[in-house]
C-alpha positions as CSV (number, residue, x, y, z in Angstrom):
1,X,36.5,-124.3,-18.6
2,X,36.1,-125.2,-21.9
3,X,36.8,-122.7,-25.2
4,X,34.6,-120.5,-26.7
5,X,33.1,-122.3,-30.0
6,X,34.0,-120.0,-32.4
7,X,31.3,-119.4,-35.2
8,X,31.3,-121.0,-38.7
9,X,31.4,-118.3,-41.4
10,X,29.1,-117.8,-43.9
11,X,31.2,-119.8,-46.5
12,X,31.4,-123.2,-44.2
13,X,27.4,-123.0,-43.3
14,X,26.6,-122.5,-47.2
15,X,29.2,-125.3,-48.5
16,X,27.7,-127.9,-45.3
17,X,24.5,-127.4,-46.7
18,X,25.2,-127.9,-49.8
19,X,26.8,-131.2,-49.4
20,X,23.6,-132.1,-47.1
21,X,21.5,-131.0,-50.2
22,X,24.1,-133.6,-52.7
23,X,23.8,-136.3,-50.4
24,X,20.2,-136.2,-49.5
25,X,19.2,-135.7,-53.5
26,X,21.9,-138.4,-54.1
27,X,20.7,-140.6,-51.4
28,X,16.9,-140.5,-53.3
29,X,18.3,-141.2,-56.2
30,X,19.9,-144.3,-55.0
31,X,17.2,-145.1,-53.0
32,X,14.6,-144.5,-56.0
33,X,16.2,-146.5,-58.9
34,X,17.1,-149.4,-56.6
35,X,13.7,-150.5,-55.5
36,X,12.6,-149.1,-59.2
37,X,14.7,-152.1,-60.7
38,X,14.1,-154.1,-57.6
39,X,10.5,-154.4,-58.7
40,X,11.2,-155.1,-62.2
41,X,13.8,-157.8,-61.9
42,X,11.3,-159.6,-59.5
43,X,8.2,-158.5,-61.7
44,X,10.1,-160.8,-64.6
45,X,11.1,-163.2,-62.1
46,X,7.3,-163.9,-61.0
47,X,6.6,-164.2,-64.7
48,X,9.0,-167.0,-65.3
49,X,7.9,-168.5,-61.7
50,X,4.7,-168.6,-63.2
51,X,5.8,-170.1,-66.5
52,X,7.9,-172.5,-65.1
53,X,4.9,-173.9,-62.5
54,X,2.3,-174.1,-65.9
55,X,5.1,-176.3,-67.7
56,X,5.4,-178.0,-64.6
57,X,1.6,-178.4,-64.4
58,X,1.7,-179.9,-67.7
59,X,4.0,-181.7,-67.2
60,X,2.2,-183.7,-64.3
61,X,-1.1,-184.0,-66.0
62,X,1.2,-186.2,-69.3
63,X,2.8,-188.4,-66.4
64,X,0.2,-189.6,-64.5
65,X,3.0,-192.2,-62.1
66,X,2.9,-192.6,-58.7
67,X,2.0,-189.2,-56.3
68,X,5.6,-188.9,-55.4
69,X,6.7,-189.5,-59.3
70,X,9.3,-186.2,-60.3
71,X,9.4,-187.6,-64.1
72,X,7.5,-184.0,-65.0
73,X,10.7,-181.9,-64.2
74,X,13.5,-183.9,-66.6
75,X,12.2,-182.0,-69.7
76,X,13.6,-178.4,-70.3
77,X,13.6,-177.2,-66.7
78,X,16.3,-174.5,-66.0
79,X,19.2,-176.0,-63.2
80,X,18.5,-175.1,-59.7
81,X,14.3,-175.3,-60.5
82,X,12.3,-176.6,-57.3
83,X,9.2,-178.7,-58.0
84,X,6.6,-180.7,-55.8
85,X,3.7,-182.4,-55.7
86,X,0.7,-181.8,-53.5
87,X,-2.0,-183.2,-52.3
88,X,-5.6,-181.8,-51.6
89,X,-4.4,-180.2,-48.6
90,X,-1.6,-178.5,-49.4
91,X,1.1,-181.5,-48.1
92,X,3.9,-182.0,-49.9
93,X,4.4,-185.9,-51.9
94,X,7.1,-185.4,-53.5
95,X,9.7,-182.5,-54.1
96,X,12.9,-182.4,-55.5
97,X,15.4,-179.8,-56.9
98,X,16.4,-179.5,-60.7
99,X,20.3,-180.2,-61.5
100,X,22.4,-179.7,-64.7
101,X,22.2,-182.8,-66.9
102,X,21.4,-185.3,-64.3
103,X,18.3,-186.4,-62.5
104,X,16.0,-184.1,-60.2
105,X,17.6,-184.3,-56.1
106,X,15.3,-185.0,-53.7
107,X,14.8,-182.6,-51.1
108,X,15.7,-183.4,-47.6
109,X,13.4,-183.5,-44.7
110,X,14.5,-179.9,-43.7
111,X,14.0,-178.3,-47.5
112,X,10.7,-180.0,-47.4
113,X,9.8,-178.2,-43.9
114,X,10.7,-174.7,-45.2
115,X,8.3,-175.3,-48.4
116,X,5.5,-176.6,-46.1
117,X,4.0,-173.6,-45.3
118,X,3.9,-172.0,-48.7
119,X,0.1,-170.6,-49.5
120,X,-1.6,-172.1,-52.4
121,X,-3.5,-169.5,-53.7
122,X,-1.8,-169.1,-57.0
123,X,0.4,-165.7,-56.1
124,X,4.7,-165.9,-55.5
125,X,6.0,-166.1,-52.3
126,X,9.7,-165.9,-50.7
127,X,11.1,-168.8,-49.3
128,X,14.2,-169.4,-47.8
129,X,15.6,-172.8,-48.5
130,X,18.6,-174.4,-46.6
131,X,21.7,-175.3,-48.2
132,X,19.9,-173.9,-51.4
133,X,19.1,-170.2,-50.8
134,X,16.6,-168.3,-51.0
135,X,13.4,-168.5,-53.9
136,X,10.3,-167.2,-55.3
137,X,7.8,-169.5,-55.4
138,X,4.0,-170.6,-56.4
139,X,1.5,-173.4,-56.6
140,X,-0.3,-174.3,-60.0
141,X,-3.5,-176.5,-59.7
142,X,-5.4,-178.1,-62.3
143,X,-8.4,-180.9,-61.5
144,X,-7.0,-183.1,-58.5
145,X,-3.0,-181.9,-60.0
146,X,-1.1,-179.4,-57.8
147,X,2.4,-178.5,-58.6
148,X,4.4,-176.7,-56.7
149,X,7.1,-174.6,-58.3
150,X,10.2,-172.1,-58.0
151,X,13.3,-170.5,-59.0
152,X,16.3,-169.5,-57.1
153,X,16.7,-165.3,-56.6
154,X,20.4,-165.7,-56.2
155,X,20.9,-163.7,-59.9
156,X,18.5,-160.8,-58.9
157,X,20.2,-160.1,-55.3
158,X,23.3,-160.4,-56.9
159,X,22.4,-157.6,-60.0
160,X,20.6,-155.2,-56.9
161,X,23.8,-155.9,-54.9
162,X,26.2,-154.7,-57.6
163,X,23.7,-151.6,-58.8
164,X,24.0,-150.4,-54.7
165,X,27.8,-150.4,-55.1
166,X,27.8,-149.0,-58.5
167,X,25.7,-146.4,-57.4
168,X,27.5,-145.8,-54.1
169,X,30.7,-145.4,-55.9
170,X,29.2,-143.1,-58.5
171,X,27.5,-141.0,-55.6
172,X,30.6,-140.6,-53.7
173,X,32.3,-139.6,-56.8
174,X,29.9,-136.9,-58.4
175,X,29.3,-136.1,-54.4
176,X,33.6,-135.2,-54.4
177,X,32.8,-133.7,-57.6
178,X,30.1,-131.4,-56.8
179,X,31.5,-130.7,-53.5
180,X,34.9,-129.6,-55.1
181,X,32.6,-126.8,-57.6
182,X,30.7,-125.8,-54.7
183,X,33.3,-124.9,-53.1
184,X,34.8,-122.9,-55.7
185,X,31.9,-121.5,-56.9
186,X,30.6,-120.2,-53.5
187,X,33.9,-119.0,-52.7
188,X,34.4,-116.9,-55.6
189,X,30.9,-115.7,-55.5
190,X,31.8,-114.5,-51.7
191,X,34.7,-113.3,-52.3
192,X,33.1,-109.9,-53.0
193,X,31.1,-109.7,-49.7
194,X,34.4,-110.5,-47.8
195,X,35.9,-107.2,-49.7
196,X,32.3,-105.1,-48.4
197,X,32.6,-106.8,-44.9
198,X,36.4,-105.7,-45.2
199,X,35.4,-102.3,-46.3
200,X,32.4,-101.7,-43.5
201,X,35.3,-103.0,-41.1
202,X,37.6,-100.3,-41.9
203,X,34.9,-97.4,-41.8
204,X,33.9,-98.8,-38.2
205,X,37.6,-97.9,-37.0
206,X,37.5,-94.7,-38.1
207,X,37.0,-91.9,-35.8
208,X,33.6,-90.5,-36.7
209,X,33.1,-89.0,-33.5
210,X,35.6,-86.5,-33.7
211,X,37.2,-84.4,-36.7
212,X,36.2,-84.1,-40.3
213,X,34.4,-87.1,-41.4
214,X,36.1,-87.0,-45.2
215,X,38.2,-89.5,-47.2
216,X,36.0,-92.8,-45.6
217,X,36.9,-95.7,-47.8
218,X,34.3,-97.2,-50.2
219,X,33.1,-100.3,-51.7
220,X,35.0,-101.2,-55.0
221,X,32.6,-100.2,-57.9
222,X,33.0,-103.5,-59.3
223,X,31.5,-104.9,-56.2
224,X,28.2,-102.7,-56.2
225,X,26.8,-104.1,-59.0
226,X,22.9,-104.0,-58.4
227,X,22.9,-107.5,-60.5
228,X,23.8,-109.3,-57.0
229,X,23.1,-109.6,-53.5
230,X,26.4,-108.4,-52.2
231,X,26.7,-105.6,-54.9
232,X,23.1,-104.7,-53.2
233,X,25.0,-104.7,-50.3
234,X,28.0,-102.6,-51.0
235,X,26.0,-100.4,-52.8
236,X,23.5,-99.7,-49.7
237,X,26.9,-99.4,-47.7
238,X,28.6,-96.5,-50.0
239,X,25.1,-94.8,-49.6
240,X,25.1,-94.9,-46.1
241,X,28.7,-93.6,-45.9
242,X,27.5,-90.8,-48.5
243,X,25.0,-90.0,-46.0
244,X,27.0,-90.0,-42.7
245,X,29.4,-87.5,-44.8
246,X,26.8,-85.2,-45.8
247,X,25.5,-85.6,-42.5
248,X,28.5,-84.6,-40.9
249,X,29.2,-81.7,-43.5
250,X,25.6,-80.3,-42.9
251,X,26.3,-80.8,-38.7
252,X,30.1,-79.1,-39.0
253,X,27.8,-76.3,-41.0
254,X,25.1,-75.6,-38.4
255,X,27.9,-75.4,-35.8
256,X,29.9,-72.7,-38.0
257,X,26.9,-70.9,-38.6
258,X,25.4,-70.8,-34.8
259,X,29.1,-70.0,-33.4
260,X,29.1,-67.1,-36.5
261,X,25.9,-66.2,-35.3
262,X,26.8,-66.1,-31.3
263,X,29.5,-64.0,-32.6
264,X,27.9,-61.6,-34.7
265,X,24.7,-61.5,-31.8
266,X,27.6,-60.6,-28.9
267,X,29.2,-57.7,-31.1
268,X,26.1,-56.4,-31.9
269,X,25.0,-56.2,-28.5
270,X,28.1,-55.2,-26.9
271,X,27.9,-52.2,-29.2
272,X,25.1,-50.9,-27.9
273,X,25.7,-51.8,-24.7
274,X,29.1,-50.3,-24.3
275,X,27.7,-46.7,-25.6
276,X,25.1,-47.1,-23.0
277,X,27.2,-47.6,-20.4
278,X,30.3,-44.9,-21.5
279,X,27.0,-42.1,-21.4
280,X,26.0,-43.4,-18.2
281,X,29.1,-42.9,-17.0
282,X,29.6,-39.6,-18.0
283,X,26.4,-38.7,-16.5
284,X,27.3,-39.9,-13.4
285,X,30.4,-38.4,-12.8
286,X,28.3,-34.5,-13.9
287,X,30.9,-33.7,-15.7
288,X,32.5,-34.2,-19.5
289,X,31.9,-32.3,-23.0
290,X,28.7,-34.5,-23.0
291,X,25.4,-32.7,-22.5
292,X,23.1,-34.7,-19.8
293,X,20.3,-34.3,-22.2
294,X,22.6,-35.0,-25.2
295,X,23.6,-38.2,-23.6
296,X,20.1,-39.2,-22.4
297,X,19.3,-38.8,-26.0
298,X,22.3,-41.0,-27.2
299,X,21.4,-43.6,-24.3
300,X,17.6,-43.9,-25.5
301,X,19.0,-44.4,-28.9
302,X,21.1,-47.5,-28.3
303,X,18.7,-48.9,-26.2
304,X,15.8,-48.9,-29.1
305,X,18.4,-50.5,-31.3
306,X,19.7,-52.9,-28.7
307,X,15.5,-53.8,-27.8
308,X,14.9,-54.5,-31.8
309,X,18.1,-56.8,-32.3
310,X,16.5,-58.3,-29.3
311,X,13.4,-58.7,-30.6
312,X,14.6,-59.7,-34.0
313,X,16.3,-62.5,-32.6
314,X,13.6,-63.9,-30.5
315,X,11.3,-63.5,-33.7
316,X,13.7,-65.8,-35.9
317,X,13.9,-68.0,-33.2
318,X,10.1,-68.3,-32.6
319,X,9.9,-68.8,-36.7
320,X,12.6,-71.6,-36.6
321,X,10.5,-73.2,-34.3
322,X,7.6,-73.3,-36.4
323,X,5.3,-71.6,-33.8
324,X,2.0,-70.3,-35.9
325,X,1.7,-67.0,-36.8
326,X,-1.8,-64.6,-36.5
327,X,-3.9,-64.8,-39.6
328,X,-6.7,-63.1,-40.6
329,X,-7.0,-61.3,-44.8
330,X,-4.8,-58.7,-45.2
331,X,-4.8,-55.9,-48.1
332,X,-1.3,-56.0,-48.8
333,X,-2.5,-52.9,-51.3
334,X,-3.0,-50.7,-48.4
335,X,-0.6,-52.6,-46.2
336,X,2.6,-51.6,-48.9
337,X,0.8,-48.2,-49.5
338,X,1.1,-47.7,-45.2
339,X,5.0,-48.9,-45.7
340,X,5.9,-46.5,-48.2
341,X,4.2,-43.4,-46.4
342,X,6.2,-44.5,-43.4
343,X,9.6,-44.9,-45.5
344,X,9.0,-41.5,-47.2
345,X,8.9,-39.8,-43.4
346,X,11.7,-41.2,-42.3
347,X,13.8,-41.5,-45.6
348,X,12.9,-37.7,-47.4
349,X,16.4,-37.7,-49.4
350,X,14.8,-40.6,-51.4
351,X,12.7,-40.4,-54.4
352,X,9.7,-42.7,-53.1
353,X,7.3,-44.4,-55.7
354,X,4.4,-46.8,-55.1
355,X,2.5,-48.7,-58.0
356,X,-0.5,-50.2,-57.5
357,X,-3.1,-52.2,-60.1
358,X,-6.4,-49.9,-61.0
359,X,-9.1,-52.2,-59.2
360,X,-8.2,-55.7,-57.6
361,X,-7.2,-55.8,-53.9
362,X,-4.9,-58.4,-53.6
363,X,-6.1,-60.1,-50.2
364,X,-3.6,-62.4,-48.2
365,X,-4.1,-64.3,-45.3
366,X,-1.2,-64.3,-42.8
367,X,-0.2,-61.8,-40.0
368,X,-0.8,-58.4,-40.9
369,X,2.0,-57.0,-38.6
370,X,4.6,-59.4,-40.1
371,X,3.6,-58.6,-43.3
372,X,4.1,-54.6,-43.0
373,X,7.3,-55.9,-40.8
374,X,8.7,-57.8,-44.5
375,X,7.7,-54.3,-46.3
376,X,9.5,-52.4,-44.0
377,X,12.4,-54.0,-44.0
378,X,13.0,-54.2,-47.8
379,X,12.3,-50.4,-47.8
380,X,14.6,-49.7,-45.5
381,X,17.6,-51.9,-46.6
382,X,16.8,-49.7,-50.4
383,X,17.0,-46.8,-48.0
384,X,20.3,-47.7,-45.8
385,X,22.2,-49.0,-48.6
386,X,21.8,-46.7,-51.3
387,X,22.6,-43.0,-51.2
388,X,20.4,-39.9,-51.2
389,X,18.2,-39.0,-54.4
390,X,18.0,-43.1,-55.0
391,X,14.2,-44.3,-56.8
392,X,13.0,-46.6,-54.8
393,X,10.2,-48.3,-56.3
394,X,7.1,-50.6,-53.9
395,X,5.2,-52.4,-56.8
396,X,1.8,-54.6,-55.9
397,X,0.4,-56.8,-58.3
398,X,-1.7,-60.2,-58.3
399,X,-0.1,-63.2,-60.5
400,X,-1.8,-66.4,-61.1
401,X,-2.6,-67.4,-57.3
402,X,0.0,-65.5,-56.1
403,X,0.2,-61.6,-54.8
404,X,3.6,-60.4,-55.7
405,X,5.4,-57.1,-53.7
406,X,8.4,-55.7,-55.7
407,X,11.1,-53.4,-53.9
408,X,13.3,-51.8,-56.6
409,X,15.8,-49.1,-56.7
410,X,18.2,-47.9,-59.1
411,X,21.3,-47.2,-56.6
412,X,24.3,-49.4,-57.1
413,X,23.5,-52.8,-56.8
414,X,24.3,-55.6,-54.5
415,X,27.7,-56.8,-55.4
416,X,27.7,-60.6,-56.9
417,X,29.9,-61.9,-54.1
418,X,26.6,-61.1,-51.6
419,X,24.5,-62.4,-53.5
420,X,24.2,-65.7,-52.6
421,X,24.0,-65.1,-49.1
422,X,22.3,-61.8,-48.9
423,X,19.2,-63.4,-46.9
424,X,21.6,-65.4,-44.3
425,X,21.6,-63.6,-40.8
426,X,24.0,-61.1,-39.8
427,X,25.3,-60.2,-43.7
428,X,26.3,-56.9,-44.4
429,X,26.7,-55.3,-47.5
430,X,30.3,-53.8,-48.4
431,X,30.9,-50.0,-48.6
432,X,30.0,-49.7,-51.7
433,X,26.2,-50.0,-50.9
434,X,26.0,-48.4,-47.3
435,X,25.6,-44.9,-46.4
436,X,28.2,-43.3,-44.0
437,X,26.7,-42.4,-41.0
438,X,26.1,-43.6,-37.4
439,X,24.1,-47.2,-37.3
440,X,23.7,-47.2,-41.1
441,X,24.7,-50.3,-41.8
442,X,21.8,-52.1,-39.4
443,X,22.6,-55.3,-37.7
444,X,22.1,-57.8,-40.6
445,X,19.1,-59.1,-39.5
446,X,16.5,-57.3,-41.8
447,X,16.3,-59.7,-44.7
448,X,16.9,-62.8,-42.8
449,X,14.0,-61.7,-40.8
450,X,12.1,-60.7,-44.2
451,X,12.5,-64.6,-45.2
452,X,11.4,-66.4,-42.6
453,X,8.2,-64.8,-42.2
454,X,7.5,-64.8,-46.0
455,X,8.6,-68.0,-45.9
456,X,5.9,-69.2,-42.0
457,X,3.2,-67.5,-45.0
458,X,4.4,-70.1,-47.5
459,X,5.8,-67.7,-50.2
460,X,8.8,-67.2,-51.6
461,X,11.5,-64.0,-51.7
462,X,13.9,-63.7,-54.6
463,X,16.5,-61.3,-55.8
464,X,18.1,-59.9,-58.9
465,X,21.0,-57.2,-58.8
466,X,22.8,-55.4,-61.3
467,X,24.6,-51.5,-61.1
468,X,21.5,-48.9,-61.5
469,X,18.5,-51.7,-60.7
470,X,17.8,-53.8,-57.6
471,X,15.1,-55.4,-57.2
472,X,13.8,-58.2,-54.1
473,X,10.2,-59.7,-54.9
474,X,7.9,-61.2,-52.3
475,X,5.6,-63.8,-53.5
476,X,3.1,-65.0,-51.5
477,X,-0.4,-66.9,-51.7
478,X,-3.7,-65.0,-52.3
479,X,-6.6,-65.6,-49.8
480,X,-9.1,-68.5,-51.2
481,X,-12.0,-65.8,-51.9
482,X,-10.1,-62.7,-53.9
483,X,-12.5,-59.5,-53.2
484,X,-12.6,-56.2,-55.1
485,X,-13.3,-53.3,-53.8
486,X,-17.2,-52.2,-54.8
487,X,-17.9,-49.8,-57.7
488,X,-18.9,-46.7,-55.6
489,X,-18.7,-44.6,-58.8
490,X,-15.6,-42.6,-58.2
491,X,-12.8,-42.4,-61.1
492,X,-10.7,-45.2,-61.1
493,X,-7.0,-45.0,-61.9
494,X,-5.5,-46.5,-65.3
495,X,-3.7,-49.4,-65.0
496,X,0.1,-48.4,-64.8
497,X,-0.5,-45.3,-62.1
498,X,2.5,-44.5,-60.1
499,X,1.7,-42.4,-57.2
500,X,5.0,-40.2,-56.6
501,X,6.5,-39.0,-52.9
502,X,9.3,-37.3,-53.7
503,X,11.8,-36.1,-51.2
504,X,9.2,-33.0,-49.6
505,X,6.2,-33.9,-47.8
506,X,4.4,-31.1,-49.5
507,X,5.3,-33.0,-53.0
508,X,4.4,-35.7,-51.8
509,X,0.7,-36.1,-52.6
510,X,-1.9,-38.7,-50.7
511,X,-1.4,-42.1,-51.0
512,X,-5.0,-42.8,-49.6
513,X,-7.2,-45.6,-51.5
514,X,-9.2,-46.1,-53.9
515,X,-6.5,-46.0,-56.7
């Protein structure tokens, strides 16, 4: 069984066709100026032909001898001339060759024969000759006078002869020469390529599969240069290994994040859990410092919390799959209004405050119970995480295209270290911002919750912090048609009202519309 060819690189195939590129152009070149001066030297050959058969005619009209008389050719004829006479039909009488200072040769019976079947219509022909090579020749007439006569092509043959050589020799020479630059040329100009093909080499062996995908080599700089092909190259390969890096960062993120999350989602479920089940215990057994009713109590408790983790999960999970939300227009005026009367129930050691514009109802179309859900929660994280006597302020107001929903408090502020990830699931604030209490803390899910829906609406959530103000705003897209509640002829509030619900109900006034 014969080898394996192994293939040519890059650098063989590009110097082979080059050299088949030299030698073809090299070849037409050749080719070209030969039959170029081919044509000439026989173009001025013809013309002498030509000249030599009118002397020759001339000649033959002065000497009117005998048919087979050669007398015309002693005067000025060039050695090695042939000349005949013929008769009406073309037959030769008498032919002879011209020699150097002596008298013209006749031609033997087999010369004669090869210049028998010469045309006479007046243009050159080729004729081989034995024993005297080969010429160009023609027949001159003139009355009842033909002459036949031709000169020897020995000198042009000879000249094309030695231009083929020269020009061989020269083409095999500039060929070696050419070849030899090639060769450095493309060699040097591939020389970068071979340090990219090194390069993509090494990154295939390394272990991408497994580990931290960090500290991959790179294409020189010098060999990126956009200038070139294989700068193109290594360029597009550093970007690709900037990619799989990032990629890999962002991947070794995701799975940091969903094993934090697993973790954080089986604490706060066990938590719940495990209370449940200690109570249920004790109210199996009848008997413990526990009151059955107490424990009940303490059992219905944890399971509320446990069912809203639940269902705060499933909710960021059906938002992270993009699933569409309800929509229909939704006051968020009256919406907020509903949030802060609910916050002020559950939350009286708070000093509640709602601010509304005098006469626009800023309408939004999304999911109305989301949207109170978003409220909710940002009054409630004010209300968890600051401590009793706290302002918390809900402010609604239209900008541009946009309804806007402040949440503000003057409590102690979120510390910087949070702030970054304050909307990430499962962050808690530090002591310094939560209450002390039972379940005060919440599960962490309240403002990541908060930003995916306002983020399904297509708004946008921000927060600022600093000791004594706090403030998240909620921006989200008006309705295309903004409607305003009709002039029924009641009193209007100024712009600038703050309705107040301070910490007893009886304080704290109605919160009904219009305001």
């Amino acid at each position: 069984m014969s080898a394996r060819r192994r293939p040519r690189s890059l650098r063989t195939r590009l110097l082979v066709l080059i050299a088949t590129a030299l030698v073809a152009v090299c070849a037409a070149m050749a080719l070209t100026t030969v039959f170029v001066q081919r044509a000439y030297l026989l173009d001025d050959l013809d013309d002498r032909v030509h000249d030599a058969a009118a002397r020759s005619l001339g000649g033959a009209r002065l000497h009117s001898g005998p048919a087979d008389d050669l007398s015309f050719l002693e005067d000025g004829h060039p050695a090695g001339m042939l000349a005949a006479r013929l008769d009406s039909d073309g037959d030769l009488l008498a032919a002879g060759v011209v020699r150097q200072d002596a008298a013209p040769r006749a031609l033997t019976d087999a010369q004669r024969t090869a210049l028998a079947g010469v045309a006479t219509d007046g243009s050159t022909h080729t004729a081989t000759v034995p024993d005297l090579g080969t010429y160009r020749i023609t027949v001159a007439r003139s009355g009842g006078i033909r002459v036949l006569a031709g000169l020897p092509m020995d000198d042009v043959q000879d000249m094309i002869s030695g231009m083929v050589v020269v020009e061989a020799v020269v083409a095999v020479a500039g060929l070696a020469v050419a070849g030899g630059l090639c060769a450095v040329v493309v060699r040097r100009q591939l020389r970068p390529l071979g340090r990219v093909a090194a390069t993509a080499a090494e990154v295939s062996r390394a272990p991408l599969d497994r580990g931290e995908v960090t500290g991959i080599a790179r294409v020189p700089a010098r060999d990126t240069d956009p200038a070139s092909e294989a700068g193109q190259v290594g360029a597009a390969l550093n970007r690709m290994i900037e990619h799989v890096e990032s990629s890999d960062t962002a991947r070794r993120r995701t799975e940091e994040r969903m094993r934090r999350f697993l973790a954080d989602a089986g604490h706060e479920l066990r938590t719940p859990l495990a209370s449940i089940a200690g109570y249920a215990e004790l109210m199996n057994r009848g008997t413990g410092p526990v009151e059955p009713l107490l424990a009940w109590r303490r059992v219905f408790a944890e399971s509320a919390r446990m069912t809203g983790l639940v269902e705060d999960l499933l909710l960021l999970a059906r938002l992270d799959e993009g699933r569409p939300l309800h929509s229909a227009e939704v006051d968020m005026a009256a919406l907020v209004a509903e949030a802060v009367r609910h916050a002020q129930t559950v939350g009286g050691g708070h000093d509640w405050r709602l601010e509304l514009g005098p006469h626009d109802t800023p309408l939004v179309l999304g999911d109305e119970a989301r949207l109170h859900q978003v409220v909710a929660n940002l009054l409630a994280n004010a209300r968890m995480h600051t401590p009793a006597g706290t302002r918390v302020v809900a402010v609604v107001e239209t900008g541009g295209d946009r309804c806007v929903v402040r949440v503000r408090d003057d409590g102690p502020g979120i510390p910087p270290a949070l702030l970054p990830t304050v909307f990430d699931r499962f962050t808690r604030a530090d002591t310094s911002r939560a209450r002390s209490g039972p379940h005060d803390g919440g599960s962490g899910l309240g403002l990541a919750v908060v930003t995916a829906i306002v983020t399904a609406h297509g708004g946008h959530i921000e927060v600022t912090s600093e000791p004594g103000r706090t403030e998240f705003t909620v921006r989200l897209p008006l309705a295309a048609e903004r409607r305003y509640w009709p002039d029924d002829g009641r009193q209007r509030r100024p712009a600038g009202t703050v309705a107040t619900m301070a910490g007893s109900r009886e304080a704290s006034g109605s919160v009904s519309r219009p305001w």
